[in-house]
DSSP file (Angstrom, degrees, kcal/mol; ACC not computed):
  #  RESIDUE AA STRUCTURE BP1 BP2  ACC     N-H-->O    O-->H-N    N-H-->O    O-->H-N    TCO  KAPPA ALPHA  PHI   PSI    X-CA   Y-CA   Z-CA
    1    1 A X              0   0    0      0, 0.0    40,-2.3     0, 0.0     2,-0.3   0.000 360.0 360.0 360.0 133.6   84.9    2.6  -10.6
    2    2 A X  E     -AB  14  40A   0     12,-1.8    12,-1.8    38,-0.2     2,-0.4  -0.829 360.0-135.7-107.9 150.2   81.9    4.4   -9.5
    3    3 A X  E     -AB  13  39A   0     36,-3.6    35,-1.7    -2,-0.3    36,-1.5  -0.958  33.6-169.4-117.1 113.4   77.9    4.5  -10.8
    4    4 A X  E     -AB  12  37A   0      8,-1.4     8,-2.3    -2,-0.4     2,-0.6  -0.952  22.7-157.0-115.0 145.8   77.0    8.1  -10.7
    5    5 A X  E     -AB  11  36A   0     31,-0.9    31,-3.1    -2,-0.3     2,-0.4  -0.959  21.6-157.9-124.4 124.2   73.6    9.5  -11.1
    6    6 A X  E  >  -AB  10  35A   0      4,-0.9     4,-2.2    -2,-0.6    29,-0.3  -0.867  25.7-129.2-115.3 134.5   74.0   13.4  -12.3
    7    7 A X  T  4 S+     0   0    0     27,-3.3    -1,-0.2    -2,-0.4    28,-0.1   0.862 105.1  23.6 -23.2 -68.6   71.5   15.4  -11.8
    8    8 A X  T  4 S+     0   0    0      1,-0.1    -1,-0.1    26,-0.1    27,-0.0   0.903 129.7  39.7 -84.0 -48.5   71.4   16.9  -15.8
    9    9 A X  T  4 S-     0   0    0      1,-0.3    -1,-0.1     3,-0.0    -2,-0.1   0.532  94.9-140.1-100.8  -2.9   73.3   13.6  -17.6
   10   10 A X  E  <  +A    6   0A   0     -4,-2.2    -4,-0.9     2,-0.1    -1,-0.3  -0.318  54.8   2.9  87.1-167.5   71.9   10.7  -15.9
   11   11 A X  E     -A    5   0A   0     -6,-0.2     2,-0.3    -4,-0.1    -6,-0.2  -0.480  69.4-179.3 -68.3 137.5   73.9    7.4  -14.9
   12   12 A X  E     -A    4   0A   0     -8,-2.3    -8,-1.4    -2,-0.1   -10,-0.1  -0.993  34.6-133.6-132.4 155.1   77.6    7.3  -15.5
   13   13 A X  E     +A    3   0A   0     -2,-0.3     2,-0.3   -10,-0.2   -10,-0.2  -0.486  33.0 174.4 -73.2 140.2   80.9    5.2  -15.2
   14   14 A X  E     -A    2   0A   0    -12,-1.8   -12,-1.8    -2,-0.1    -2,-0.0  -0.883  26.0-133.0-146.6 138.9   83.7    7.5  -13.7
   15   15 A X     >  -     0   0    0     -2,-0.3     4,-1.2   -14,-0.2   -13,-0.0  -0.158  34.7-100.6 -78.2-179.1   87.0    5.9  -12.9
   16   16 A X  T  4>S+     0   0    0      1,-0.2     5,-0.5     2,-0.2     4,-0.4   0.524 122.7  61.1 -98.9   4.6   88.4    6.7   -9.6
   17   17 A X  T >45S+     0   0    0      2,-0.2     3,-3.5     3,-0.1    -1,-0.2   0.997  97.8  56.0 -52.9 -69.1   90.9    9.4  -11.5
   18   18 A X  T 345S+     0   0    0      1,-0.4    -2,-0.2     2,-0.1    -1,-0.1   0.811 101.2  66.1 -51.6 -53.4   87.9   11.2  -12.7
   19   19 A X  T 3<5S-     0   0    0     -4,-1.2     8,-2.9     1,-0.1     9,-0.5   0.724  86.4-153.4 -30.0 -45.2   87.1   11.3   -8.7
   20   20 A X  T < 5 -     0   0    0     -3,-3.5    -3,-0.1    -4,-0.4    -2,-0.1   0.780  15.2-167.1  71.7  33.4   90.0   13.5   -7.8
   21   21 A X      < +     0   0    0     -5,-0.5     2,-0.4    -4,-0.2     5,-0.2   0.088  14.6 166.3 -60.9 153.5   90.4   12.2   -4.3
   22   22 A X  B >   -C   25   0B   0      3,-2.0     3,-1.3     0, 0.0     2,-0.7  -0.906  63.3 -51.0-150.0-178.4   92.7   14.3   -1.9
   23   23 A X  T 3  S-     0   0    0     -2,-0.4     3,-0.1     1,-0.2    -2,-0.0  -0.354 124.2  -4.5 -75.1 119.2   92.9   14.0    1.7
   24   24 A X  T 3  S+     0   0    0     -2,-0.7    -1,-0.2     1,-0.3     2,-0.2   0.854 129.1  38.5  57.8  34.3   88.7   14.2    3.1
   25   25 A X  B <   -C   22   0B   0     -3,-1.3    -3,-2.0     5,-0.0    -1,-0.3  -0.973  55.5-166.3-157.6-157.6   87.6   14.8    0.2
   26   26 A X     >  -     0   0    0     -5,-0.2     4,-1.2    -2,-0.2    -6,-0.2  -0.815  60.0 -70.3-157.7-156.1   87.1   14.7   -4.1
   27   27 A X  H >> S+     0   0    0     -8,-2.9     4,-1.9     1,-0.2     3,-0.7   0.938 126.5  65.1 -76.6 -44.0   85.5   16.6   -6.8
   28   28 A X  H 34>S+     0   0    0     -9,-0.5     5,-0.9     1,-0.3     4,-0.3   0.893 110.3  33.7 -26.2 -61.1   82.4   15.4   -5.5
   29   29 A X  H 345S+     0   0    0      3,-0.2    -1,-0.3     2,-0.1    -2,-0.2   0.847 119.4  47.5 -79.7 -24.2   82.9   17.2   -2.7
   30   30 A X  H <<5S+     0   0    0     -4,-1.2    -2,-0.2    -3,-0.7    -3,-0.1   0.688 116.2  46.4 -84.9 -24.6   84.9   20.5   -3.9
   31   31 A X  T  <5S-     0   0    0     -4,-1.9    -1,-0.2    -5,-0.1     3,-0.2   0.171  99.2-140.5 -86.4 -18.2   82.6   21.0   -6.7
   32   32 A X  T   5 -     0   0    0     -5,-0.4    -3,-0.2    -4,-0.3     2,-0.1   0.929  37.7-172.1  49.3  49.6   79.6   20.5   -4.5
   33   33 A X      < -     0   0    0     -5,-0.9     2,-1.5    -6,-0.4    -1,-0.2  -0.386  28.8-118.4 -79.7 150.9   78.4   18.8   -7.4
   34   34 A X  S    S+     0   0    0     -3,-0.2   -27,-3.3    -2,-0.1     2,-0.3  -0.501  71.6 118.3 -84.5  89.5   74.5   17.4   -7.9
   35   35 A X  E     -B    6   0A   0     -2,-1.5     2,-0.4   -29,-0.3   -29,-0.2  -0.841  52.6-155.5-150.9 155.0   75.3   14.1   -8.2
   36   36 A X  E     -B    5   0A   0    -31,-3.1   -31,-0.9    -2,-0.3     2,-0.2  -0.746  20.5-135.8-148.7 116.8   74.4   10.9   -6.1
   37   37 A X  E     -B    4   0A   0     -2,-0.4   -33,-0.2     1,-0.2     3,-0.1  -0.352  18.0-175.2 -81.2 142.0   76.9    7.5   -6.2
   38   38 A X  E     -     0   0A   0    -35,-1.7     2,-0.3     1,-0.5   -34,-0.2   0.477  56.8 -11.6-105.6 -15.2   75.1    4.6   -6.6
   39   39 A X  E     -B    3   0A   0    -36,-1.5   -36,-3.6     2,-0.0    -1,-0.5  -0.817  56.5-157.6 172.3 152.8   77.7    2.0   -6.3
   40   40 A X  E     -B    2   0A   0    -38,-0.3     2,-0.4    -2,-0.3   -38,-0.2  -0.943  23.0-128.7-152.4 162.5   81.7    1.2   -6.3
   41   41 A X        -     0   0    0    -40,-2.3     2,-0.2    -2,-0.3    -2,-0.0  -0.883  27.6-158.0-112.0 132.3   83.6   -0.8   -6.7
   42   42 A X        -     0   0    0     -2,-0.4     2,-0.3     2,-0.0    -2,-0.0  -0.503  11.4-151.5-105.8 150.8   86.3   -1.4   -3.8
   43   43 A X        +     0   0    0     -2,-0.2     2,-0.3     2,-0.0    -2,-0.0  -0.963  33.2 159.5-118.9 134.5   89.5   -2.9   -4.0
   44   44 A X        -     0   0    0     -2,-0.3     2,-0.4     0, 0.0    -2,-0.0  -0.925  41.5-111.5-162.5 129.1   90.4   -4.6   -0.2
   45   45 A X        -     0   0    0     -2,-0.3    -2,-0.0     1,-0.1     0, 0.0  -0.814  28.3-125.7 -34.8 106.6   92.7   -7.2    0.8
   46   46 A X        +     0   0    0     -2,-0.4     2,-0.3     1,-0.0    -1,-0.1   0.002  42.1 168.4-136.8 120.6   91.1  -10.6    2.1
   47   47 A X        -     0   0    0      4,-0.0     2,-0.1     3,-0.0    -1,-0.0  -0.980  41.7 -83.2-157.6-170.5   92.5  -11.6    5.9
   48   48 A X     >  -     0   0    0     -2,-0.3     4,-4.1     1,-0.1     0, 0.0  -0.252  34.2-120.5-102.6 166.8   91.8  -13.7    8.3
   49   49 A X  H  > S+     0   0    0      1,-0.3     4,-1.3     2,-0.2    -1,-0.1   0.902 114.6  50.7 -58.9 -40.1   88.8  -12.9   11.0
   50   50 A X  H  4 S+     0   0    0      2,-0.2    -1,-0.3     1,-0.2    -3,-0.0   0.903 108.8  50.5 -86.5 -43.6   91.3  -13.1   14.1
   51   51 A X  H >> S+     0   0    0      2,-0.2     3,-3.7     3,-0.1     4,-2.8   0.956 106.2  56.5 -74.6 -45.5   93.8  -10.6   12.3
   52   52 A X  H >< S+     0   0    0     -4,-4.1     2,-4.7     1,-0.2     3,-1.7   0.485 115.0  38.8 -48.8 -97.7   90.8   -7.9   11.6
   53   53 A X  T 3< S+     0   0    0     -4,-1.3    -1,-0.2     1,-0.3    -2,-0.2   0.204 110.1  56.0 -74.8  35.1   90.0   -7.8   15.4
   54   54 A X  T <> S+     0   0    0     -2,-4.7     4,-1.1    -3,-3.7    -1,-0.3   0.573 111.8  43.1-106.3 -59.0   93.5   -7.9   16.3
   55   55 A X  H XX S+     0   0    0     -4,-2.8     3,-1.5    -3,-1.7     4,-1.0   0.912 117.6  50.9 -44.2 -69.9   94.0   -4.5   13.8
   56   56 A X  H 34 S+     0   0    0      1,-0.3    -1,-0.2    -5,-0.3    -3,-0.1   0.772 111.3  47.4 -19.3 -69.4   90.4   -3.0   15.5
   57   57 A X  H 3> S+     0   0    0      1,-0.2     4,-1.6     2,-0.2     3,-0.4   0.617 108.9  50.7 -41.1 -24.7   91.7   -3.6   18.6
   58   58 A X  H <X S+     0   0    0     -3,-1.5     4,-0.9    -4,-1.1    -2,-0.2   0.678 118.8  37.6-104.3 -13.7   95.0   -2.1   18.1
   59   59 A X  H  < S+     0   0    0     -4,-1.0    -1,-0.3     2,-0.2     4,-0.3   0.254 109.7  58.3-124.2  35.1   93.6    1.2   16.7
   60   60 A X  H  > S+     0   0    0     -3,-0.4     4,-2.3    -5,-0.1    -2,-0.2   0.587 106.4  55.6 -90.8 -34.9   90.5    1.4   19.1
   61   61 A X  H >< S+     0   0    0     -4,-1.6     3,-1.7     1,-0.3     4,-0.4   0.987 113.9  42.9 -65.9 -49.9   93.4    1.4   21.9
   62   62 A X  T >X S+     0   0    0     -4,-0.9     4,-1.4     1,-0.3     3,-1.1   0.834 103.8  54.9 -21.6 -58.9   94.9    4.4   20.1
   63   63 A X  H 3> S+     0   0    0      1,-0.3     4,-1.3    -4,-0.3    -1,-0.3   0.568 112.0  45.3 -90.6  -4.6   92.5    6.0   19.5
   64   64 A X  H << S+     0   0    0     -4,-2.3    -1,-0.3    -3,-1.7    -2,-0.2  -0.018 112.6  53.2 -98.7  33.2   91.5    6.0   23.8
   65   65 A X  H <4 S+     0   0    0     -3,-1.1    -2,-0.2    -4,-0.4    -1,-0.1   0.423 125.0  23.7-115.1 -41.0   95.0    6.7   24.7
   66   66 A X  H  < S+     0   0    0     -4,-1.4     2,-0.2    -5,-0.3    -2,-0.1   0.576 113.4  61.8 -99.0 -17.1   94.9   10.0   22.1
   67   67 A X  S  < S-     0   0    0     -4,-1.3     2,-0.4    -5,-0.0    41,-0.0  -0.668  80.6-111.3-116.1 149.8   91.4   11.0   21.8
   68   68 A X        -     0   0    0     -2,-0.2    37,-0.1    40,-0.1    -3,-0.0  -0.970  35.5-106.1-124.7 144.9   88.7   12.4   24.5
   69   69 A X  S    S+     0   0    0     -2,-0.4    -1,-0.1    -5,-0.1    38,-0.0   0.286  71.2   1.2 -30.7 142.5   86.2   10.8   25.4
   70   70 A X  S    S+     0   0    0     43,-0.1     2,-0.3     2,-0.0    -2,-0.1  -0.216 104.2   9.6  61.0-150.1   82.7   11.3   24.7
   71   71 A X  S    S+     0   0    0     43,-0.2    43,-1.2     2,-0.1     2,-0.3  -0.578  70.5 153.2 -59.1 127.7   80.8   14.3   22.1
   72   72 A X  B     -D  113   0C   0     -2,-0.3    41,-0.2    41,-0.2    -2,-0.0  -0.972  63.2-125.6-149.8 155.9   83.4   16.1   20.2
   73   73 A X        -     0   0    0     39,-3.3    40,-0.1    -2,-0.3    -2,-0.1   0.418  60.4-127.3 -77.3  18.2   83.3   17.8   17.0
   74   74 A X  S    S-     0   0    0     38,-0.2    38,-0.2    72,-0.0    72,-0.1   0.356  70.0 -11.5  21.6-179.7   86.7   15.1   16.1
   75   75 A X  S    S-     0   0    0      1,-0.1    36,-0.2    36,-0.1     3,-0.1   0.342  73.0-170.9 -56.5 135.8   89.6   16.7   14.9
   76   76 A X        +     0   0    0     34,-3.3    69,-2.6     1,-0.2    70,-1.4   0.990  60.0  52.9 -63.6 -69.5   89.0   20.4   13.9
   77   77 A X  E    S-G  144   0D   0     67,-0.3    67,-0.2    68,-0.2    -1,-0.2  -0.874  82.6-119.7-107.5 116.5   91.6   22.1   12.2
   78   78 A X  E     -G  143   0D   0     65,-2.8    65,-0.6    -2,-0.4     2,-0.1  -0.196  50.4-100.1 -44.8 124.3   93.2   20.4    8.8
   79   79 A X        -     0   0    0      5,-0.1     5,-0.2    63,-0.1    -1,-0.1  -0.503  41.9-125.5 -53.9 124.1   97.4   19.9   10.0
   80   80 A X    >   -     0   0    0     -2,-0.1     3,-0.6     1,-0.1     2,-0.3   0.002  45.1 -65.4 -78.4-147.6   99.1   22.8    8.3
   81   81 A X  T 3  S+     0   0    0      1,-0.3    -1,-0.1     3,-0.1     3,-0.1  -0.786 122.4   2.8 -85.4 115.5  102.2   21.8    6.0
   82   82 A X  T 3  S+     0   0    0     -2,-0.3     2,-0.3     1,-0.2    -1,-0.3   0.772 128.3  55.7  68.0  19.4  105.2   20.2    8.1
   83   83 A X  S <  S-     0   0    0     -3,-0.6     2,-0.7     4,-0.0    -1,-0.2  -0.932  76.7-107.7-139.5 174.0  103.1   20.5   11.5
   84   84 A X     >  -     0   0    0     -2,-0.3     4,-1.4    -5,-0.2     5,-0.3  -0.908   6.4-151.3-112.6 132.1  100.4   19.8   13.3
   85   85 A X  H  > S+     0   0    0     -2,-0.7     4,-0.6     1,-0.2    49,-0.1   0.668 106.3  58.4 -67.1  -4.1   97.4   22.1   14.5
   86   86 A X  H >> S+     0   0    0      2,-0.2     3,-2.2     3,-0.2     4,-1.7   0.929 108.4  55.6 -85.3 -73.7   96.6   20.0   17.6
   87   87 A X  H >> S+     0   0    0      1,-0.3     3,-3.1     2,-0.2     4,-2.2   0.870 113.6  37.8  -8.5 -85.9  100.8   21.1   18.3
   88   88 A X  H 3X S+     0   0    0     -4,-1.4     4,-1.0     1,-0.3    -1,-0.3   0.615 113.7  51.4 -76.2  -5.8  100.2   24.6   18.0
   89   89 A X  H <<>S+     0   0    0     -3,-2.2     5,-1.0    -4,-0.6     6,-0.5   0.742 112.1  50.2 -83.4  -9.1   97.0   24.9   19.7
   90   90 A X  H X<5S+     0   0    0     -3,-3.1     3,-0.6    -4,-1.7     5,-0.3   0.770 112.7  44.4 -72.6 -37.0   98.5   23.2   22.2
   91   91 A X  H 3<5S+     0   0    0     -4,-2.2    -3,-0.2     1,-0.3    -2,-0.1   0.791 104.7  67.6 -69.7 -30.3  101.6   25.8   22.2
   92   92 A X  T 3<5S-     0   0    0     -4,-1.0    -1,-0.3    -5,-0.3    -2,-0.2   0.421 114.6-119.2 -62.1 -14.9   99.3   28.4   21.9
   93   93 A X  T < 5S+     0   0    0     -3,-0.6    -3,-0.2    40,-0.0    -2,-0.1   0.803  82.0 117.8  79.0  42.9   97.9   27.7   25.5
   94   94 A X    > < +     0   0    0     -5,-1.0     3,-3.2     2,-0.1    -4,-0.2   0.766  33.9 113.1-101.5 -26.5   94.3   26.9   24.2
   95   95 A X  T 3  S+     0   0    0     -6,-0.5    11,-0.3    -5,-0.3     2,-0.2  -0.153  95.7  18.1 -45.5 151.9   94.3   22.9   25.6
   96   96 A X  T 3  S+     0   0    0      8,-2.9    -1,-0.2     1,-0.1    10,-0.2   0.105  96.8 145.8  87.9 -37.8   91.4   23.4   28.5
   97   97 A X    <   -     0   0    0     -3,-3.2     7,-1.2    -2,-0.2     2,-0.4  -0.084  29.3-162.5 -28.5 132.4   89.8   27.1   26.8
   98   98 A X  E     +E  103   0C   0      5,-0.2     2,-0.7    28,-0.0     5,-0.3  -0.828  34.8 177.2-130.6 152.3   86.0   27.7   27.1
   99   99 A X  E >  S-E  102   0C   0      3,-0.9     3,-1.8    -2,-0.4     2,-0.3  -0.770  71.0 -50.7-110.5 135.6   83.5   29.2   26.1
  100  100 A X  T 3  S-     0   0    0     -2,-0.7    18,-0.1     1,-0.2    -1,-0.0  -0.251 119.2 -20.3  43.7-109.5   80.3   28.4   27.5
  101  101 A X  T 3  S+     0   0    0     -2,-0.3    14,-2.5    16,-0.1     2,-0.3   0.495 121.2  91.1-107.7   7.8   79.5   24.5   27.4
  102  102 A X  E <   +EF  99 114C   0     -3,-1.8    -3,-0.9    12,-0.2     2,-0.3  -0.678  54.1 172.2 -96.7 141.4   82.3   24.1   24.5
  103  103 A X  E     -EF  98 113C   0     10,-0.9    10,-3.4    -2,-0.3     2,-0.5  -0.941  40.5-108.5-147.4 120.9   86.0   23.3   25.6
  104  104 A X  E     - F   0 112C   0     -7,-1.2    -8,-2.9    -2,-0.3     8,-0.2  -0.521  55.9-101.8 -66.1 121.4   89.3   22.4   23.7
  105  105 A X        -     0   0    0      6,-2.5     6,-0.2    -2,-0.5    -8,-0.2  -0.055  26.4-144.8 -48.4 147.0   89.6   18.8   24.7
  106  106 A X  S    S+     0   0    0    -11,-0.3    -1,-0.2   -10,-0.2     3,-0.1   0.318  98.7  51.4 -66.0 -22.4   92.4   18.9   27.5
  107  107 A X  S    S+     0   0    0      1,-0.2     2,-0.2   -38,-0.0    -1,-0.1   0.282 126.8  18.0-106.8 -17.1   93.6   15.4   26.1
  108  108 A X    >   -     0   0    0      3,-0.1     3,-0.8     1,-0.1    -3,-0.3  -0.488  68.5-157.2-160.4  76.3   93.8   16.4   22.7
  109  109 A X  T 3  S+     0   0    0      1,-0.3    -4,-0.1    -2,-0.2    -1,-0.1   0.708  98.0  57.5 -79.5 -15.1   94.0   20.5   21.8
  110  110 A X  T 3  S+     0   0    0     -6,-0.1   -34,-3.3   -34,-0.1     2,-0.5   0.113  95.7  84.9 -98.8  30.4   92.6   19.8   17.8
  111  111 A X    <   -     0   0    0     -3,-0.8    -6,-2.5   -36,-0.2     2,-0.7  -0.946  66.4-164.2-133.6 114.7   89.4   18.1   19.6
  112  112 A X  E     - F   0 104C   0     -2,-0.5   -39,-3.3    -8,-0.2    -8,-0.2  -0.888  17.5-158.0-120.6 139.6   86.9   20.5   20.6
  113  113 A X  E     -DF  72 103C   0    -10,-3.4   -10,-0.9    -2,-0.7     2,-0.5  -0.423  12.5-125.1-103.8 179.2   84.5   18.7   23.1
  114  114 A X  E     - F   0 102C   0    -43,-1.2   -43,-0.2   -12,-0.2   -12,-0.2  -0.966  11.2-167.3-101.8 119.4   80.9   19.2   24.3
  115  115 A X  S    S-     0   0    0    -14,-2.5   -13,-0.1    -2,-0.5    -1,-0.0   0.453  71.9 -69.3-102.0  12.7   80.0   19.7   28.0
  116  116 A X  S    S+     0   0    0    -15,-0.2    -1,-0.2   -45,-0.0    -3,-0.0   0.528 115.4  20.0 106.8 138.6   76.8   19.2   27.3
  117  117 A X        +     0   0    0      1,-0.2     2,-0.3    -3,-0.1   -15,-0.1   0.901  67.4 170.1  37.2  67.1   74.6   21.6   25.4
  118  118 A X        -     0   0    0    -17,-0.2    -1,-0.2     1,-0.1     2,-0.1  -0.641  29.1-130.1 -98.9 133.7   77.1   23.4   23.8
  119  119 A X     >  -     0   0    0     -2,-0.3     4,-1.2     1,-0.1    -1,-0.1  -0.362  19.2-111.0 -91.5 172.4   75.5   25.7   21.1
  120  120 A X  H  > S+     0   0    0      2,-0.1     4,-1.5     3,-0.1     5,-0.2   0.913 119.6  55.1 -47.6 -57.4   76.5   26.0   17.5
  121  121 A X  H >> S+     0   0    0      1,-0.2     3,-5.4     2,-0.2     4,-2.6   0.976  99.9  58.6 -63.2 -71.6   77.7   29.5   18.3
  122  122 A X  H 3> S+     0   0    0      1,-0.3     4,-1.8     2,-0.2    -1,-0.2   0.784 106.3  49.8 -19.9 -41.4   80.0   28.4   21.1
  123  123 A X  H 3< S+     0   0    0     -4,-1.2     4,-0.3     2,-0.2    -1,-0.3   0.824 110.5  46.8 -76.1 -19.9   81.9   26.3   18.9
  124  124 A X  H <X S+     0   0    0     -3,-5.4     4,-1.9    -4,-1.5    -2,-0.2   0.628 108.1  55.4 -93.8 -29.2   82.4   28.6   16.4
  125  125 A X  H  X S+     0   0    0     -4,-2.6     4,-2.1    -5,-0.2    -2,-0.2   0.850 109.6  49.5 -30.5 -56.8   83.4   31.0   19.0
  126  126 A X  H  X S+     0   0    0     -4,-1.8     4,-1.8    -5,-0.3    -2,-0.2   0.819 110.6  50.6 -48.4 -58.5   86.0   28.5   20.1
  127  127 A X  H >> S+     0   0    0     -4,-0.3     4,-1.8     1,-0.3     3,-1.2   0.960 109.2  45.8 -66.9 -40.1   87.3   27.9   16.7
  128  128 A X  H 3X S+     0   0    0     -4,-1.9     4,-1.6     1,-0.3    -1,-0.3   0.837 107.8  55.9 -83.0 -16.7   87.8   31.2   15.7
  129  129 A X  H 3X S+     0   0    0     -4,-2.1     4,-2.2     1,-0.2    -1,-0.3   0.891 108.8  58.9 -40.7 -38.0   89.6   32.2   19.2
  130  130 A X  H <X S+     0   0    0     -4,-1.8     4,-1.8    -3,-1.2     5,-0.3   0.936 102.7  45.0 -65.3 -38.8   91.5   29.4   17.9
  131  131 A X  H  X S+     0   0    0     -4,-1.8     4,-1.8     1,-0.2    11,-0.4   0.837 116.1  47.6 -42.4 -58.7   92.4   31.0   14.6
  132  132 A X  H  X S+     0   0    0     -4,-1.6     4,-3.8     2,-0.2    -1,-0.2   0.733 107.7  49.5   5.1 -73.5   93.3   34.2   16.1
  133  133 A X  H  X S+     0   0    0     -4,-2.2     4,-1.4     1,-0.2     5,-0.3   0.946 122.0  35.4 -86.2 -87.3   95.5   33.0   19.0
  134  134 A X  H  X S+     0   0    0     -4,-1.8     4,-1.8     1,-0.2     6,-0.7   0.696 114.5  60.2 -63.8 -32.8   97.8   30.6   16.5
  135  135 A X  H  X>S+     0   0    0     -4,-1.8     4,-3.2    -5,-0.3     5,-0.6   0.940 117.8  31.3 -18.8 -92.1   97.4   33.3   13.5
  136  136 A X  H  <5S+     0   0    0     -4,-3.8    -2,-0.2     1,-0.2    -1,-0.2   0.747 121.0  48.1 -55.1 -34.7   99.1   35.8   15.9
  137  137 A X  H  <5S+     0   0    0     -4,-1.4    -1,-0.2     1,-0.2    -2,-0.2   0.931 133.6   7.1 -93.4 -14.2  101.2   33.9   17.7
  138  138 A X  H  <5S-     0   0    0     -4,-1.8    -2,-0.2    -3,-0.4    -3,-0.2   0.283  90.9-114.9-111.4   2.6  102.8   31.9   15.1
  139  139 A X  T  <5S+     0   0    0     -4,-3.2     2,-0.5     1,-0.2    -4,-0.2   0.640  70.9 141.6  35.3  43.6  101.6   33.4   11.8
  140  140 A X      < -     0   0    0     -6,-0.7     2,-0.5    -5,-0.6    -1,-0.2  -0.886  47.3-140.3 -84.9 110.2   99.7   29.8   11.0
  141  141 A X        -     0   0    0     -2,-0.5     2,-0.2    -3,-0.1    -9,-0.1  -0.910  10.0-147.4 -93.0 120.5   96.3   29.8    9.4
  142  142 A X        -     0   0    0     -2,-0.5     2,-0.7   -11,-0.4   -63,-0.1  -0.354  12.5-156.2 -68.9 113.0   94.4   27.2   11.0
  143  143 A X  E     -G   78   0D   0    -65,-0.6   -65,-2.8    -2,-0.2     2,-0.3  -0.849  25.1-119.4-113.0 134.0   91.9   25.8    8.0
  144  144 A X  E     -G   77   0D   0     -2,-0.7   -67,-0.3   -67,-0.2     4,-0.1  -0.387  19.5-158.9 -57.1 125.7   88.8   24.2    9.6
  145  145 A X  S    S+     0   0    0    -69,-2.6   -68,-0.2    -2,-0.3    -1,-0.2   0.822  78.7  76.0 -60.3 -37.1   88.4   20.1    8.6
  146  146 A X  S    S-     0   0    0    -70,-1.4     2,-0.3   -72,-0.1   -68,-0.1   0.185  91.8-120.0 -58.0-175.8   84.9   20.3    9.4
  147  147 A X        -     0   0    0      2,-0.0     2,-0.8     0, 0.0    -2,-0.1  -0.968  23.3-135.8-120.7 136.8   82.5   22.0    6.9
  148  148 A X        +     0   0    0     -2,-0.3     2,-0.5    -4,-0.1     4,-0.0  -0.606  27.0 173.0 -34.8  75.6   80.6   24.9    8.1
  149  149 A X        +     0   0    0     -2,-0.8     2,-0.4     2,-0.0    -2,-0.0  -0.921  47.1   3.6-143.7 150.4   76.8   25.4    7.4
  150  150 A X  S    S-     0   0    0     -2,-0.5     2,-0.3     1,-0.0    -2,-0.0  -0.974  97.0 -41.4 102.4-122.7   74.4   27.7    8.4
  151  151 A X        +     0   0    0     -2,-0.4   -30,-0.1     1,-0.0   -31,-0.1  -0.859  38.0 169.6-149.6 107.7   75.1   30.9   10.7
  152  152 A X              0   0    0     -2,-0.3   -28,-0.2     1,-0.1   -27,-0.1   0.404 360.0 360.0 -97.1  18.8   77.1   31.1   13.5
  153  153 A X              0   0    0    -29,-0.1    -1,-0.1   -32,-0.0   -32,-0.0   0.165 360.0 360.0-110.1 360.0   77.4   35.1   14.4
């Protein structure tokens, strides 16, 4: 259950149906609606202090065995159906690309990193080389995870 405060109707209960969740996002987000939650209510299993930082631990190590290091925009491109886009940018010969101070992480091809002062445009440069190159070579459309705003041209 959620407390939403709507722009036009004021406060309301909305169960977490109403929400629509999908993966990294909901209606909230798809709907771009004017709305601001004010509270939920969480459902969370209760464990013991030593097992959370045992779990922390065990997915910080992941995530520095699988992930690079430092500024990155995290993962770019949404996994298409059956695959993954990290895969095929990888097959695509993009791990390492750059343009300017932006580079597809070398550790991770769905990771686009910063080499420091990497502009807006550069990244969007980047991405869409990315689109491109797995478009054509695999007939894959890449859909960005991120959201977009502003002007990158």
């Amino acid at each position: 259950m959620a407390k939403i405060l709507h722009q036009t109707k004021g406060i309301e209960d909305w169960p977490v149906k109403k929400l629509a969740y999908q993966y990294r996002s909901s209606i909230l987000k798809r709907e771009k609606m004017p709305v601001v939650v004010l509270s939920a209510v969480l459902n969370v299993v209760q464990t013991s202090r030593d097992e959370a930082w045992e779990r922390i631990k065990s997915y910080q190590a992941h995530r520095k065995e699988t992930q690079p290091p430092g500024a990155s925009m995290g993962s770019m491109f949404k996994n298409p159906e059956d695959d993954y886009a990290g895969r095929l940018i990888e097959a695509a010969g993009l791990k390492g690309r750059r343009i300017g101070r932006a580079m597809i992480s070398p550790i991770h091809a769905n990771f686009i990193i910063n080499l420091g002062g990497a502009s807006a445009k550069e990244i969007w440069q980047l991405m869409t080389l990315t689109q491109e190159t797995v478009q054509e070579k695999f007939g894959v459309s890449l859909e960005p995870e991120i959201e977009l705003i502003g002007e990158f041209k």
